[in-house]
SEFI-184356 format. One record per residue (C-alpha): x, y negated, z. Coordinates in nm, 3 decimals, always signed. Last residue first. Example, Ala and Ser with C-alpha at 12.3 -4.5 7.8 and 13.67 -1.06 7.14 Angstrom:
% SEFI-184356
        c1        c2        c3
    +1.367    +0.106    +0.714
    +1.230    +0.450    +0.780
//
This chain:
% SEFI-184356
        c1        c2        c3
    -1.284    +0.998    +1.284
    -1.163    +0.910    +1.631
    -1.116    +1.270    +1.702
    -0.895    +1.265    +2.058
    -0.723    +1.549    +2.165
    -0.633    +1.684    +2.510
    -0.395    +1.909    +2.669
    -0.356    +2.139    +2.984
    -0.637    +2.083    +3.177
    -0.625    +2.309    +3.513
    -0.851    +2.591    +3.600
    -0.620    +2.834    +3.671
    -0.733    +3.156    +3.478
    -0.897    +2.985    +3.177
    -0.667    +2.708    +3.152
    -0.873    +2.418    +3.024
    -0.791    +2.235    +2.635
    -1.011    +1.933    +2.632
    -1.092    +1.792    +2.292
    -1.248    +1.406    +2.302
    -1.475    +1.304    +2.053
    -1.510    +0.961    +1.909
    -1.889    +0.776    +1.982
    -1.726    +0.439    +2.070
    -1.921    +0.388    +2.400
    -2.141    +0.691    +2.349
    -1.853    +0.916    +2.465
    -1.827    +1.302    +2.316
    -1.679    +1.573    +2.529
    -1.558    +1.893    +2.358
    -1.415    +2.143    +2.566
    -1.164    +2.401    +2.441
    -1.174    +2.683    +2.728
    -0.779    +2.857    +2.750
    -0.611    +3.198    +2.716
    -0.234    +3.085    +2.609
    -0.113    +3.224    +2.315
    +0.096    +2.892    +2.234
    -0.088    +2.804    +1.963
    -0.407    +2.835    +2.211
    -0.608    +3.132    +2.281
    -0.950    +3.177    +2.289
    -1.302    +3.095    +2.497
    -1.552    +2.774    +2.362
    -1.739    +2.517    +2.499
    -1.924    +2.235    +2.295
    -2.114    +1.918    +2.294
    -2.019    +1.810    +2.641
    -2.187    +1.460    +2.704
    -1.934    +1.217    +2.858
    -1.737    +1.067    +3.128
    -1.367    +1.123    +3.129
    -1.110    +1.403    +3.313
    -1.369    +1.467    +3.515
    -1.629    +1.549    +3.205
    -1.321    +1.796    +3.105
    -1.274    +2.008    +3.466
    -1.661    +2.011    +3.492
    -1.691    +2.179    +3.118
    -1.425    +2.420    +3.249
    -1.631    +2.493    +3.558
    -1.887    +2.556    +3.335
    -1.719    +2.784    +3.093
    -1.626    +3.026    +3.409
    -1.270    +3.035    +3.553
    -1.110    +3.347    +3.600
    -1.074    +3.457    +3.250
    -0.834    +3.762    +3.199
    -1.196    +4.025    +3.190
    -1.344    +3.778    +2.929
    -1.078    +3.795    +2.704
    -1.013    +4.186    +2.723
    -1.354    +4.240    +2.637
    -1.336    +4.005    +2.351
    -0.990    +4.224    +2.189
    -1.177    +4.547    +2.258
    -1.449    +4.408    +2.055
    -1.277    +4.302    +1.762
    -1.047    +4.548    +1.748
    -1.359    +4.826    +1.739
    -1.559    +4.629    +1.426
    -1.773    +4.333    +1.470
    -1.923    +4.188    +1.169
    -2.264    +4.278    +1.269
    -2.301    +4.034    +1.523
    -2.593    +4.100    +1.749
    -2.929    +3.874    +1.696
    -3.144    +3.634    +1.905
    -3.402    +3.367    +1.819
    -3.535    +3.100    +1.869
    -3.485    +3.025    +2.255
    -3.644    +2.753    +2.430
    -3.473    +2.481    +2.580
    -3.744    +2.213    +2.406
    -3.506    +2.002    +2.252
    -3.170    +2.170    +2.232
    -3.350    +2.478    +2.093
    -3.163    +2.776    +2.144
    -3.015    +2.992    +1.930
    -2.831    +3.314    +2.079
    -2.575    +3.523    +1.872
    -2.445    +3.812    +1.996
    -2.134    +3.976    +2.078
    -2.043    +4.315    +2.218
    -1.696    +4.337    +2.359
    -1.778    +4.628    +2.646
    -1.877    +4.386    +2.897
    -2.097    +4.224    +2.688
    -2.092    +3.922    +2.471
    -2.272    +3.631    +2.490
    -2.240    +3.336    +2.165
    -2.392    +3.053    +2.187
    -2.521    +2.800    +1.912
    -2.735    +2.539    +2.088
    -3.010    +2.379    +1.880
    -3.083    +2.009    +1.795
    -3.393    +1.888    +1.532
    -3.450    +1.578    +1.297
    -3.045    +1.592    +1.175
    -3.020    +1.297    +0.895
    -2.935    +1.326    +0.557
    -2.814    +1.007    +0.354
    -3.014    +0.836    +0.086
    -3.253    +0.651    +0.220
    -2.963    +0.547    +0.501
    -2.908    +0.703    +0.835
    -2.816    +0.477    +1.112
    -2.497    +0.408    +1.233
    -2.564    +0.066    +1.219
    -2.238    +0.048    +0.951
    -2.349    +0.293    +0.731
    -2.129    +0.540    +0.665
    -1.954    +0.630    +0.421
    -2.043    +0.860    +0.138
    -2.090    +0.585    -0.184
    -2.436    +0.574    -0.117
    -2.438    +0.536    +0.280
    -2.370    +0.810    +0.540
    -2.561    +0.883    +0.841
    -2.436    +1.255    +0.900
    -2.634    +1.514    +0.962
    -2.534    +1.752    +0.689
    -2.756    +2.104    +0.762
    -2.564    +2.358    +0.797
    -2.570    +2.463    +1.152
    -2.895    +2.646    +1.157
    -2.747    +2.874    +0.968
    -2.976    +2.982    +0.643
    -3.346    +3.021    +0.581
    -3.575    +2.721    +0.544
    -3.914    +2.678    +0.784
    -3.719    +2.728    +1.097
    -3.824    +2.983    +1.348
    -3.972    +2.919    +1.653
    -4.336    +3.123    +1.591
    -4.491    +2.769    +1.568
    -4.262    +2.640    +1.306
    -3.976    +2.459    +1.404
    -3.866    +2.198    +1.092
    -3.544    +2.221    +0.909
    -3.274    +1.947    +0.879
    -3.062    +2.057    +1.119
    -2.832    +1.958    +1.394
    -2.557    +2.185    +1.589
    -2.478    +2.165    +1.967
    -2.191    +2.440    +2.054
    -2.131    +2.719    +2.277
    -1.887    +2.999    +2.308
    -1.772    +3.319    +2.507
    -2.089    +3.320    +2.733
    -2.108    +3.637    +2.964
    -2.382    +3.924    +2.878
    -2.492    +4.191    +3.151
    -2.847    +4.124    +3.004
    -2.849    +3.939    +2.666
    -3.105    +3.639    +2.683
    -3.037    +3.521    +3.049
    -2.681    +3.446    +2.898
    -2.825    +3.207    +2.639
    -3.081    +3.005    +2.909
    -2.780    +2.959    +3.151
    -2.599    +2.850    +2.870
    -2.877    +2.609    +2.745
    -2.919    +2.472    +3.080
    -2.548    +2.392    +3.122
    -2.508    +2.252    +2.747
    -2.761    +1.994    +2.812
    -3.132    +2.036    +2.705
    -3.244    +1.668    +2.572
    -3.056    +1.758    +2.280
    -3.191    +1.484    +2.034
    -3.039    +1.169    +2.153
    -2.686    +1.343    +2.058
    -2.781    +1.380    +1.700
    -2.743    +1.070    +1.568
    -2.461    +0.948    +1.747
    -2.260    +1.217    +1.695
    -2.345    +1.231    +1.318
    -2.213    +0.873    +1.259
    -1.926    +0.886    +1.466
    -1.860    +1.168    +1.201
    -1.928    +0.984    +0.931
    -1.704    +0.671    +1.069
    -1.886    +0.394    +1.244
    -1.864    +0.061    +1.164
    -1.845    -0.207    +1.432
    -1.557    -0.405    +1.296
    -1.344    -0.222    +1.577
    -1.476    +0.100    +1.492
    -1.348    +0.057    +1.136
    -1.037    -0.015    +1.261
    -0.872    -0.396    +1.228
    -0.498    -0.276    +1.222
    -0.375    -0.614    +1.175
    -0.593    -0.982    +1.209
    -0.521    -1.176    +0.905
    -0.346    -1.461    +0.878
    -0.458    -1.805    +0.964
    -0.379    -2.028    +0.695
    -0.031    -2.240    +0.694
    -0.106    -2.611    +0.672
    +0.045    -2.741    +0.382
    -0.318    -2.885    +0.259
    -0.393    -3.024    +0.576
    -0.046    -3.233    +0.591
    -0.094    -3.358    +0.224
    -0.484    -3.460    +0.341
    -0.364    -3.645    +0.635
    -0.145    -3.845    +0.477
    -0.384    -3.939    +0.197
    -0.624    -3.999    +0.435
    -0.358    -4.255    +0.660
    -0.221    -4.120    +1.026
    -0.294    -4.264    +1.263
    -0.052    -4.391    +1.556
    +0.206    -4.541    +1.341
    +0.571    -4.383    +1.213
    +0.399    -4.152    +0.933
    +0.502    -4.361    +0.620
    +0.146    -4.537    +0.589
    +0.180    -4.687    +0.959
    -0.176    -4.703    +1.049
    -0.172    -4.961    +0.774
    -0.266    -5.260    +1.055
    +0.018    -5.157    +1.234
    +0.258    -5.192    +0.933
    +0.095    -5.538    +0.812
    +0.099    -5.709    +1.179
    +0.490    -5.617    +1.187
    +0.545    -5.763    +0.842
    +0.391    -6.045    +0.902
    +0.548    -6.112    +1.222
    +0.892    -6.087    +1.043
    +0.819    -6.302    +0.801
    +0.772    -6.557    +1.079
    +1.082    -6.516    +1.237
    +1.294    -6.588    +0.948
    +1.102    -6.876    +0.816
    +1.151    -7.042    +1.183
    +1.527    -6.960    +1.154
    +1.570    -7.088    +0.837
    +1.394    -7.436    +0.931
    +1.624    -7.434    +1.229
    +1.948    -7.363    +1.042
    +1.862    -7.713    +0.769
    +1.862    -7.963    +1.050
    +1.431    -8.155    +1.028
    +1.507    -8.533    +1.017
    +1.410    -8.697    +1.303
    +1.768    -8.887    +1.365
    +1.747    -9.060    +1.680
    +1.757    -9.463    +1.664
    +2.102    -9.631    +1.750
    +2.059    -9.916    +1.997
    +2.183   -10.221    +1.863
    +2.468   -10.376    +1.974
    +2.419   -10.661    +2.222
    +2.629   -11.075    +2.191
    +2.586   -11.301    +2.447
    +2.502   -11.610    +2.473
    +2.671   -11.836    +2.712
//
């Protein structure tokens, strides 16, 4: 007996509609994903950055500012007086102690009241004089430029005045008050000339005595009591009273690092320093 089979039903191959969106969908999306990596990211989310991104960000970049308070020291210019110093210091190769000892020796019972290193222009003759009349601390030694500042070397320019000698100013007085004036040359140590001051009347000398006889303490132990307090080249020593009335030596010490000057103010009876001023001009 025959019998009778139903076919076999054959799978539909057709392609459903939701997996051919699906596939679309996912490859769009790889597109897109290869695009924004391969643009470095062209909205800032990628790793670099493109030009024209980079040159917007460079351009709002804020600029460096300025460095404040730049001196001219700091710069490496040197003010007039910086200037001077450091021309005229390599010239005294007599320091202030030798040309004090060599001052007093000049006026017998005498006692140093001041002393200060002074450049000129003139040249020594043979007889130690200088070859143009007037103090020998007139002369303008400072290294300045055209327009009156100085150069920045420190050096003197054509047109600027330099110092080409160094002499020692000191004044010696007596017991009694008597000054005089002693020149010495800060190069060779010997002296040029010495004269009494003429502009000294009876006040004046009573008032110097007096001076001398309250100070205990002797201008180079005042110079000592200043280079202690910092290392430098004393360029001056002097005997008065400060603002307050106090008797006191004014030191000047001058350092070659920056070339400013450094004002000492030493208790003439104790010894001690009492103030200090710096000249960074």
């Amino acid at each position: 007996m025959s019998r009778a089979y139903s076919p076999v039903p054959t799978p539909d191959r057709r392609p459903r509609p939701a997996r051919l969106a699906l596939t679309a969908t996912c490859l769009a999306a790889c597109v897109a994903l290869l695009a924004g990596c391969g643009d470095g990211g062209g909205d800032g989310d990628g790793d670099q950055a493109s030009p024209t991104a980079s040159a917007t960000k460079a351009s709002k970049a804020p600029s460096s500012p300025s460095q404040p308070g730049d001196s001219p020291s700091a710069s490496g210019r040197l003010t007039n007086d910086q200037a001077e110093r450091k021309a005229l210091l390599p010239l005294a190769r007599v320091d202030h102690a030798k040309a004090a000892e060599t001052a007093v020796a000049k006026v017998p019972g005498g006692r140093l009241v001041d002393l200060e290193l002074k450049g000129t222009g003139g040249d020594r003759d043979d007889k130690g004089t200088d070859d143009a009349p007037g103090d020998a601390g007139a002369a303008d030694t400072r290294a300045a430029g055209p327009s009156g500042t100085a150069s920045p070397s420190g050096t003197a320019s054509p047109s600027g005045t330099a110092a080409r000698r160094a002499e020692w100013i000191a004044k010696v007085a007596t017991k009694d008050g008597t000054a005089h004036r002693v020149r010495v040359d800060a190069g060779s140590g010997k002296v040029l000339d010495t004269t009494a001051e003429a502009d000294q009347d009876g006040d004046d000398k009573r008032e110097l005595a007096a001076q001398l006889s309250k100070a205990r303490r002797t201008p180079e132990q005042a110079a000592k009591a200043a280079t202690d307090a910092k290392r430098g080249t004393v360029t001056c020593v002097e005997l008065g009273d400060d603002d307050a009335g106090a008797l006191v030596w004014s030191v000047d010490v001058v350092t070659a690092r920056d070339w400013n000057k450094t004002t000492f103010a030493v208790d003439a009876v104790t010894g001690k320093v009492v103030g200090e001023h710096v000249d960074r001009d």
